[in-house]
Each structure stands twice: as structure tokens, then as C-alpha cells.
N, C-alpha and C positions, 0 to 999 in steps of 0.2 A: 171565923176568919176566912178571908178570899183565899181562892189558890195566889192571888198575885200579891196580897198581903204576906202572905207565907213566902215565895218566891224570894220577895224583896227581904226578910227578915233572915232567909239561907245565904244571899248573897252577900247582907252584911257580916255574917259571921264566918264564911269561908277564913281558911286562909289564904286562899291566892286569891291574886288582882284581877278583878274581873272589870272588862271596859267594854264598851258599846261606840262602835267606830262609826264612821260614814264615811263611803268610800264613792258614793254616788259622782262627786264631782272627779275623781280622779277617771274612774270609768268614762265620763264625757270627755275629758283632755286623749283617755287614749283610745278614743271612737274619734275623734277630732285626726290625732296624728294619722290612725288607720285614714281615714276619710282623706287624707291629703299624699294618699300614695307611699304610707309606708306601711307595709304590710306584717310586721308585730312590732308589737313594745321594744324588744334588745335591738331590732334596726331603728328602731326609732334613738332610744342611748347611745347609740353605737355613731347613728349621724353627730347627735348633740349631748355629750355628756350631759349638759343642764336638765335633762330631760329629766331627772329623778329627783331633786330638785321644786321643781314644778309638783313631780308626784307627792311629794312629803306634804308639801303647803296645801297640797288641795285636798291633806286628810282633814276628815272633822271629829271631834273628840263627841260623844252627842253625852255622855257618863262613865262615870267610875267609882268602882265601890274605895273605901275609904284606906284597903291596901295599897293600891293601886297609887293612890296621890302620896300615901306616905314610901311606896317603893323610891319613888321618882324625887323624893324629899321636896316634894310643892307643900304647901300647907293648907290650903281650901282647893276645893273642886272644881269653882273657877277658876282659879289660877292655873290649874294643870289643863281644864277646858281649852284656856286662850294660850297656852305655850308647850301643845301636847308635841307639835313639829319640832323642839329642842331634844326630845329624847332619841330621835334616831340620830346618831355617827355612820361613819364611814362605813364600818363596819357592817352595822345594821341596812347599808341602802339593798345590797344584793338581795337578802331574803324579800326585803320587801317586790325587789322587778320579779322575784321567783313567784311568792305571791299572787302579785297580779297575774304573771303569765299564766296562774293555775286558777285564778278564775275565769280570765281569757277563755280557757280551753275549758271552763263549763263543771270546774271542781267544785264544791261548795265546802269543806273542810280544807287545812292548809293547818301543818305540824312544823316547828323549826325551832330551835337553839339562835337566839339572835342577841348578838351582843350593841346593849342601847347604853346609854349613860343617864344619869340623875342631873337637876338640874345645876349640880359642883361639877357638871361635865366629867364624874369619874364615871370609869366601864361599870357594867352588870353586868352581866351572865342570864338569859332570862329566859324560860322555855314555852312557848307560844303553841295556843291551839286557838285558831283561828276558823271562825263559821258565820254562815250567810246564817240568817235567822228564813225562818218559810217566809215564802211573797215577796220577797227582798230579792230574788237572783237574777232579775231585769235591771236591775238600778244598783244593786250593790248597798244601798241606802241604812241597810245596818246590818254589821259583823257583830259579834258577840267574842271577844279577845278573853282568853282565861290565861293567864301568867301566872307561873312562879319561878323565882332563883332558883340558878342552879348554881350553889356552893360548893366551890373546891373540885370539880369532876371535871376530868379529861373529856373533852368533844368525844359525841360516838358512844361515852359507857354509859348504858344502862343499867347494868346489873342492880342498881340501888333503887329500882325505879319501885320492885315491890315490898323494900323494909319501906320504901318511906311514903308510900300508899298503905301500906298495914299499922303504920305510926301513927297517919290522920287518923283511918279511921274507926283504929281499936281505941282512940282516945275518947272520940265521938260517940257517944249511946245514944241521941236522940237522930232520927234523919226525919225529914220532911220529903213527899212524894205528894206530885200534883198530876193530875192527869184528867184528861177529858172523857168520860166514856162512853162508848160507843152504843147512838140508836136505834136499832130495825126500824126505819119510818119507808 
């Protein structure tokens, strides 16, 4: 088996939703606004609310593993593909301007509690760790999104974070590890 056969066979068995973004054209909108005299993203929302908006639409869904579509209660991959812009609310707009400012300023990781809704429009609770993949941090061209729900927890508490990372993975006996290594040439 490939490392990337194996890769794809971890991601479908995870349990969190794991998605692959494209954020390239939002990047161009806010090289654009910068370019036209406004000197970050929040004076840029700040002149034109609609501004975020514009940022949600110009996200591109590019995959998602099969949690991921059933979080969001889409039913096929496509469907969540072409109507991934319904999952953020109000709610959810700020993380996302927070986001972008923190790639603005050259972050490539990006952690947050962001509350989206499914496609019955009810909330989620959803805990986000967002990354540029290598080669990607000119263009933004693909993040790598890992989600999971966060049930029942007050914003802020942690404490749960290691029964239920010791839950996954005492349950787990097999792991898969890929890696490239390294030539003296």
C-alpha cells in the first residue's frame, strides 16, 4: 500500500471531520480590498459589513471526509461541495475575519470554537483546527480543516480535552504513520 492509500484510508476512519478548503480566491478579494486603499480586512468590514459576505462565498469546499458531510446533515459530497457557504451563521462570521487576519499576518495553523449550523439551519458547537498544507502559503489554495463537536461544554473549558483524547485513542490499537525519509545525497 502507498503512504497516500493509507493516508486516505486514516481519514476515512477518523472520527472528526476532516475537510480540505480553498481559500485562494478569498485571499485575492482581500489583496484586492488591500490594493484599493484599505489597509486590513476589519477596515475593510468595518467600511462595508457585506464584506464577509463576499468572504464566505468565495470559500471553495475542494473535499470532505464522510463525517464531515454527515455533521453538516448533507447527504453526498457533492451536495456539501456546492452548498458548503450555508454552514457558517452569524455566529461563525467573526472566527472566520479572525482567521483570515491570522493568515494575513503569515500564521499557518488557526484553533477556535466556532459555532456553524447544519443544513436544518440548527447551531453546532464545533472545534476547529485549521492549516495551510506546505506550498500552499502564497495562495492559500488549500487548508486542511479537522472538526469535531463540542457537546454540552461551556466556551473556554478544556479540562475534558484529555479523557476524551484518551477515549479515542485507548479505543484505537491499530495507528498508521507515514512519513518520507530522509536522504544524505
Amino acid at each position: 500500500m502507498t503512504p497516500q492509500i493509507l493516508l486516505n484510508h486514516l481519514q476515512a476512519t477518523l472520527p472528526s471531520a476532516i475537510l480540505y478548503v480553498d481559500l485562494s480566491r478569498v485571499k485575492a478579494h482581500i489583496d484586492t480590498c488591500c490594493a484599493t486603499g484599505q489597509e486590513s480586512l476589519a477596515e475593510a468590514v468595518a467600511a462595508d459589513p457585506g464584506e464577509v459576505l463576499r468572504l464566505v462565498n468565495n470559500i471553495r469546499l475542494l473535499d470532505a471526509n464522510d463525517v464531515a458531510v454527515h455533521m453538516f446533515g448533507f447527504d453526498r459530497r457533492d451536495t456539501i461541495r456546492q452548498r458548503f457557504h450555508t454552514v457558517f451563521c452569524g455566529k461563525s462570521l467573526s472566527h472566520l475575519l479572525k482567521l483570515c487576519a491570522a493568515l494575513c499576518a503569515g500564521c499557518r495553523e488557526f484553533r477556535c470554537d466556532m459555532q456553524m449550523q447544519n443544513v436544518m439551519k440548527e447551531p453546532l458547537l464545533t472545534r476547529h483546527h485549521w492549516s495551510i498544507l506546505p506550498g500552499c502559503e502564497p495562495d492559500w489554495s488549500m487548508l486542511q480543516v479537522i472538526m469535531s463537536m463540542v457537546a454540552d461544554e461551556p466556551a473556554g473549558n478544556t479540562g475534558g480535552d484529555e479523557s476524551r483524547y484518551r477515549s479515542i485513542v485507548d479505543d484505537h490499537t491499530d495507528f498508521v504513520v507515514c512519513w518520507e525519509p530522509q536522504t544524505d545525497a
